[in-house]
Each structure stands twice: as C-alpha cells, then as structure tokens.
N, C-alpha and C positions, 0 to 999 in steps of 0.2 A: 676710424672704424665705428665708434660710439655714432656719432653722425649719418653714415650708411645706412647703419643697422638701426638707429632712429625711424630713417625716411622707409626701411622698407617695411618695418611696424608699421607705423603710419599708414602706407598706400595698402597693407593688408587688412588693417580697421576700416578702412574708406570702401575698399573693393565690397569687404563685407555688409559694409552699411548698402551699399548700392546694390547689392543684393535682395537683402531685406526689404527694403526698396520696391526694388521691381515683383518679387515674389507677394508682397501684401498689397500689389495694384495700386500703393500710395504715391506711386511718382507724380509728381507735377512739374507743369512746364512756365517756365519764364518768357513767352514770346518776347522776342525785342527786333527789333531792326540791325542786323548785321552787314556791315560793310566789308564786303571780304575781302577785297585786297588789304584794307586798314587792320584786319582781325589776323589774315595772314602774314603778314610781314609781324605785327606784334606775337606773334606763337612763334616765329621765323625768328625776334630779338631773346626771347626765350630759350631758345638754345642752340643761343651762338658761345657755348661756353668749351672749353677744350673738353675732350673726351678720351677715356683713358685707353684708348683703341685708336687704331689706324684707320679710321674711318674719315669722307667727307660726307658733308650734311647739306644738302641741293634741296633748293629751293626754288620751282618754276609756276608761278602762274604769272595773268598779265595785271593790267592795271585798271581791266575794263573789265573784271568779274563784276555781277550786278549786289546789290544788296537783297539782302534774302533776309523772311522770319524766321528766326528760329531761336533754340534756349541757348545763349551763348557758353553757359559750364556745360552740358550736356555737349553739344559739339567739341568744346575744348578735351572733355575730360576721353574722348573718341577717339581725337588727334594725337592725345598724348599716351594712351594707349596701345596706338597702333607704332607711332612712333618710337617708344619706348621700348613695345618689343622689336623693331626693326633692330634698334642699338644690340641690345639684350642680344640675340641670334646672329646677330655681323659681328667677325671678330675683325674680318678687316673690306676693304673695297670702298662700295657710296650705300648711302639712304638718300632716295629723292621721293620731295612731300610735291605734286603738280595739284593744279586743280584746272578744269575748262569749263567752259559755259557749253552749255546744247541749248539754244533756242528751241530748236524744231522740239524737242521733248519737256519741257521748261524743268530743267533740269543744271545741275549742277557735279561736277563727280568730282571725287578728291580720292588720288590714289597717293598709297607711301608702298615704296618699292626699293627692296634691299637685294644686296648681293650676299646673302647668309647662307645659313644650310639649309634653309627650303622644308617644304612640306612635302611628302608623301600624299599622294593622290586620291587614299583611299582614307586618310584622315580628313580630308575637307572639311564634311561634313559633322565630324565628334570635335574639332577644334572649338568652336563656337556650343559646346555643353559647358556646365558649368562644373569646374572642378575637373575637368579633361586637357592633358596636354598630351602631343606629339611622342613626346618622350616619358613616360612616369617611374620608370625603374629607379631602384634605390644609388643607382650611380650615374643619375644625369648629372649634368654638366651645368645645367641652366637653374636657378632656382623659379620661384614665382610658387601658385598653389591652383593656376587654371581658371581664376574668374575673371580675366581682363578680355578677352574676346568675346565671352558671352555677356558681360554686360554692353561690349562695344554695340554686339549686335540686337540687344536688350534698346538702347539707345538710340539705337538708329535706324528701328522699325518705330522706335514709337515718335521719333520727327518725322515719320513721314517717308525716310531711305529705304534703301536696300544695302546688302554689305557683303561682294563677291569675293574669291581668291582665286590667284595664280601662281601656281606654284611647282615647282619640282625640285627633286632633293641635290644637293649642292651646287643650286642655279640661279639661288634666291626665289622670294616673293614679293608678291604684287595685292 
C-alpha cells in the first residue's frame, strides 16, 4: 500500500510540474528520431505485468510503421496517460493500444480503446480542462485530480497532433 500510494504521490507531483510546465510557455522539446515499431513494442514490454483486474492488454500495429521526429517522453508520457486511464476506468473486458500509417495525410494515429464505463457525450469537451473529470462528486469511485488528459492534450498539440474521443457510457472509449 506504502508503494501505491508512493507512485500516485509521485504522478501527482509530475502531473503538477507538467502543468506548470505548460501554463509558464516553458515547455521544451527534445526532437529525436523515433522508430515506432521499436518505441512500440518497448512501451508494449512496459506493461506486460499482471494487473489486478480482469483485463487483456492488445497490442496492434505493424512492423512497417515509419520513424517519425518527435520528443520521445512527451509522446511516452501521452501513451501512458491514456493508457493508464484506460486500466483505471475498465474493471474488466480489453484495452487495445493500435497505431497505422496514413500516407496520403503524412500522418500517423495512435488510438487506446477500452471496454469501461465510457463517457457521456456532453463531457467531451470539459474532460480535457484542467482539473475536470466525468465524475467529481465526493463519492466517485475512481481517484485521480483531472490533469492527465489535459496535459495529454497539452502535449500533443504542441507535437504537432490532434487528440479525438469516442465514446459512450458503458460502451467504452476510444
């Protein structure tokens, strides 16, 4: 429990600093050369660890995704976000991480798509505020404090992305 409650101190400090972050314009980017398949399958060894849910954890892209620039912790810390709440909201079913190539748009998309409780349609849009979750009443179910989607989407306007959802409630999302 000591150890839990370590790590989620921790990602509360970090979230906050990435906050800070983005709100003082100080963010800087680490270009590097990214090989996705190699970067994917290493986030993919990352957590192949048992999990305390009924969940499976799918993993599809191919072998011929291209190398892209981009800041390698900024995209990690995106994936692991998105990912982490897929876990977080699935108590049981799959989380699958894909990604494909679009030539024609030189483009790359990386969806994580869960069988959880799903979003509400008319939150879309406030999920991605800072400090705004789905749920905020004083007897959710889910802990967290709301700044992991907005720095996701913090992140990944400033590579260059875009950051969609699909969703509806107990249908999962996308």
């Amino acid at each position: 429990k000591i150890l839990q409650q370590s790590a989620n101190l921790l990602y509360l400090i970090n979230s906050i600093l990435d906050l800070t972050q983005i709100e003082s314009g100080e963010v800087s980017l680490q270009r590097e050369e990214i090989r996705l398949p190699e970067y994917l399958q290493e986030m993919k060894l990352n957590y192949e660890v048992t999990l305390d849910k009924p969940l499976a954890l799918r993993w599809s892209f191919s072998s011929d995704l291209p190398t892209i620039q981009s800041d390698k912790a900024k995209l990690r810390l995106i994936l692991e976000n998105l990912i982490n709440n897929a876990i977080k909201f699935t108590d049981k079913g799959s989380i699958e991480v894909s990604a494909r190539c679009h030539p024609d748009r030189k483009a790359v998309e990386i969806d994580v798509s869960d069988t959880g409780v799903g979003i509400p349609k008319e939150a879309f849009l406030t999920i991605f505020e800072k400090f705004r979750q789905v749920d905020s009443s004083a007897t959710r179910v889910h802990g967290g404090v709301g700044l992991g989607l907005y720095i996701v989407k913090a992140f990944t306007e400033l590579l260059g992305g875009s950051i969609t959802v699909k969703s509806a409630p107990n249908h999962g999302s996308t």
